[in-house]
N, C-alpha and C positions, 0 to 999 in steps of 0.2 A: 723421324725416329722419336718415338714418346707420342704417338699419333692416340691413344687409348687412354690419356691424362687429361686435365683440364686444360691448359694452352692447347696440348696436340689437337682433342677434340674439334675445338676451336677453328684453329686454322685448318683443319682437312674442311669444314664445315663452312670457311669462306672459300678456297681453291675450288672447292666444287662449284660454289655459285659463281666464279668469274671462270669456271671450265679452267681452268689449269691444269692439264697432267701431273697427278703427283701418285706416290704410293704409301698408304698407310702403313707403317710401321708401328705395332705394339708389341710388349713383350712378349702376349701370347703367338705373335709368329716371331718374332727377334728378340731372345733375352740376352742380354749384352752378358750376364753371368756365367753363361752357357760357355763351353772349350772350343764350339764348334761358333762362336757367336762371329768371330774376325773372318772365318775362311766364309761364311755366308752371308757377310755382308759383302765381301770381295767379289763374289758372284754377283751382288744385286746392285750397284753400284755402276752405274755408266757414263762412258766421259764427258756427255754433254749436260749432267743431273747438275742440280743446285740440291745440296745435304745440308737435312735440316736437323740439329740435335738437342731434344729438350729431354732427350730419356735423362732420368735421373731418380735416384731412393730421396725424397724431397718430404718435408725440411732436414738436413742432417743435422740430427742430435748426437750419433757417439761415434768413437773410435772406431766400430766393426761397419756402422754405414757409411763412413768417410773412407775405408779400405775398398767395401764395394764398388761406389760411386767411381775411384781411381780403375777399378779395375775395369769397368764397364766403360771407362773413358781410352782405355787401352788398346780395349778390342775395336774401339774405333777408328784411333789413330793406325793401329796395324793396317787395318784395312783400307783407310786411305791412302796409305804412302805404296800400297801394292794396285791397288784400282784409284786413283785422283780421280774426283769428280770436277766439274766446274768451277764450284763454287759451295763453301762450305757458311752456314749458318750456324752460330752456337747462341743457346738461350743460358744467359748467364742470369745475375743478378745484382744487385744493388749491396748487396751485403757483404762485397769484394771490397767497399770503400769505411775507410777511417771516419772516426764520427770530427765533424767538423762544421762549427755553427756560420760558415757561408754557405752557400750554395753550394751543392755537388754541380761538377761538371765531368765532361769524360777523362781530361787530364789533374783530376782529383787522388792524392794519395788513396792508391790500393794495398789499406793494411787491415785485414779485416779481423773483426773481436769476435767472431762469433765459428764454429766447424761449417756452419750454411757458406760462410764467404771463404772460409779457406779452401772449401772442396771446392767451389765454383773458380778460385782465381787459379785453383792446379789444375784444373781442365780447362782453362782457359791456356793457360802456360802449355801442357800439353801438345795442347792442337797448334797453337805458333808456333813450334819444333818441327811440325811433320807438314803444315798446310805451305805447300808450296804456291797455289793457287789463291785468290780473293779470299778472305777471310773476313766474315763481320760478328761481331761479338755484341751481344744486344743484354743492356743489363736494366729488368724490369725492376720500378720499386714491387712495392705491393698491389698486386693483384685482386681485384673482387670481381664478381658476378657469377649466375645462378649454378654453375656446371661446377663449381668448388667444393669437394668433399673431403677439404681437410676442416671445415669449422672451425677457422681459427679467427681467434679475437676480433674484433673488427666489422666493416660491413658485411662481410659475409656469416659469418653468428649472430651479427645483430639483426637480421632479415629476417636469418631463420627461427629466430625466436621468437620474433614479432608475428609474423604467421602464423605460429602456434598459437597467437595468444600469452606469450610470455612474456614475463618484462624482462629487460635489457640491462645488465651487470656492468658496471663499470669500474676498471681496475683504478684506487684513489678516487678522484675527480672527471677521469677521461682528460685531463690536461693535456695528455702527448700531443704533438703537432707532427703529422704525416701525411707526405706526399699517397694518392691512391690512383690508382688509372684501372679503367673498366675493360674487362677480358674482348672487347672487338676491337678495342683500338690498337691492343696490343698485339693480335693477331692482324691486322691493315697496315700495321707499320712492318709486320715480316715480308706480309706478301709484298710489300714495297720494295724491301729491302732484295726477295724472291724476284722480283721485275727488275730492278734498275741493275741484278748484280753489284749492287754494295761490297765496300770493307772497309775497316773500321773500326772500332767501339762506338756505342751507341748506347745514350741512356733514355731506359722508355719512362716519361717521368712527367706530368701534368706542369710540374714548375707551380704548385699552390697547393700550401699544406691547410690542413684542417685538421683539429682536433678531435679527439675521437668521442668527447661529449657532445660538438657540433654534429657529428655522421648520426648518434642514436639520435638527437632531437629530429631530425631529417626524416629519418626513419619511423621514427614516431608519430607526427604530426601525419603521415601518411594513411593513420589507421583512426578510428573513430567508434569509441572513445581514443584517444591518445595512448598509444603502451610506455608503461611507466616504466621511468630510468630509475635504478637505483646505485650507489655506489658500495664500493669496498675495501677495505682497508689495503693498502699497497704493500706489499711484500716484496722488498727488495728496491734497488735503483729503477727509473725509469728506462727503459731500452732506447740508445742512441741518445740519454742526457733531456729524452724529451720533446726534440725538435731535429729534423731531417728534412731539410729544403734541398730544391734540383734547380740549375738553372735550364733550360731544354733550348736553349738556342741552336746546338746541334741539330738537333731535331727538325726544328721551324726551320734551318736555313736547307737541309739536306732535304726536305717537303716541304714546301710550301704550302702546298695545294691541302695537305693534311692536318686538321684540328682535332685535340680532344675532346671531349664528351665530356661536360659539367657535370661534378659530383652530383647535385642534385638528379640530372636529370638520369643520369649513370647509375643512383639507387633506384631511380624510380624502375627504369627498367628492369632491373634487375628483380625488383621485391614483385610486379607485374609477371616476369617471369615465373617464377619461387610459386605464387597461387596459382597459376597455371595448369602446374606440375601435379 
């Protein structure tokens, strides 16, 4: 569900090359907004599925899409407690946790400062009430690579800009220090989690922050001549204090077999991608 977004895309887009039966779900066939959204998902819904749910109105910024987001989370749980699937997947997020200068790990206070983390940790709540079945809850940090069409801050408008030919903006200094992980890995950790039947929480999280002057020079030095950083006066506190480290031992010990993808080499792809296009 949310097959028609940037993660959905994604993962339909690795299921198919490892042949996995699965069924795209977008809004344009499933709007979760819809009256009729719970009784047809009831229908589509089979006891031996793994449900995967990333539909979401994403980033939530107000009051009327944090009623949504609830609401569409609703017609899911109806749905499941009348059709149980196998096994349910939820794509949560990282912004369900309190800022706090150790390392996140999964049993990390979930108090979250922002409407993005409190809608994500009431449909996480949500679905614990109804999932009688496996339940894994997967909470990515920050997302980049080429299939992103929110252009929001970071590698993914710093790519895009570069491509243009434009120089690359930096809020203050680019000082922040954040954790980033590249849109396949986070989609090979579902289909992981889609194989082994998982449950759990689960944080999808490189475990190595960089700063977000560090990612433009990255991005920069890729192009020739160089595209030029510039800075800008900071408006407001820094988001998260600044700094937002993961420990991913989770992770490492629940796959082994599974490694992330170096920032570097993560933009490179990604900006190879972007001219592509």
């Amino acid at each position: 569900m949310g097959a028609g977004g940037f993660l959905g895309t994604a993962l339909v887009k690795l299921l198919s090359k490892k042949n996995i039966p699965h069924m795209a779900l977008a809004s344009s066939n499933l709007n979760l907004l819809d009256a009729e959204a719970s009784n047809k998902l009831i229908d589509i819904i089979q006891p031996e599925d793994s449900l995967v749910v990333i539909s979401a109105i994403a980033p939530c910024k107000d009051n009327q899409m944090l009623l949504k987001n609830i609401s569409m989370m609703a017609s899911v749980c109806a749905a499941i407690e009348k059709s149980p699937p196998k096994h349910v997947i939820y794509i949560s997020s990282d912004a369900v946790y309190a800022d706090d200068e150790k390392p996140l790990t999964e049993i990390s206070c979930a108090e979250p400062s922002s409407l993005h983390g409190v809608m994500h940790l009431a449909r996480e709540v949500m679905l614990k009430q109804v999932c009688m079945m496996p339940l894994a809850i997967l909470r990515p940090t920050l997302v980049y690579g080429a299939g992103d069409t929110h252009n929001g801050y970071g590698p993914n408008q710093f790519c895009r800009f570069a491509v243009e030919g434009k120089s690359i903006t930096l809020f203050g200094e680019g000082e922040e220090q954040r954790d980033h992980v590249y849109i396949e890995d986070v989609v090979k950790i579902i289909s992981h989690v889609i194989t082994h039947k998982s449950s759990g929480v689960l944080n999808v999280a490189s475990g190595i922050v960089t700063s977000f002057r560090e990612i433009a020079q990255m991005i920069a030095s890729q192009f020739n001549p160089p595209i030029v950083i510039k800075t800008t006066p900071r408006k407001g506190p820094m988001p998260h204090r600044g700094y937002r480290p993961f420990d991913n031992a989770a992770c490492r010990n629940a796959f082994p077999e599974f490694s992330y993808l170096s920032l570097k080499d993560g933009l490179k792809k990604m900006n190879d991608e972007i001219m592509e296009r």
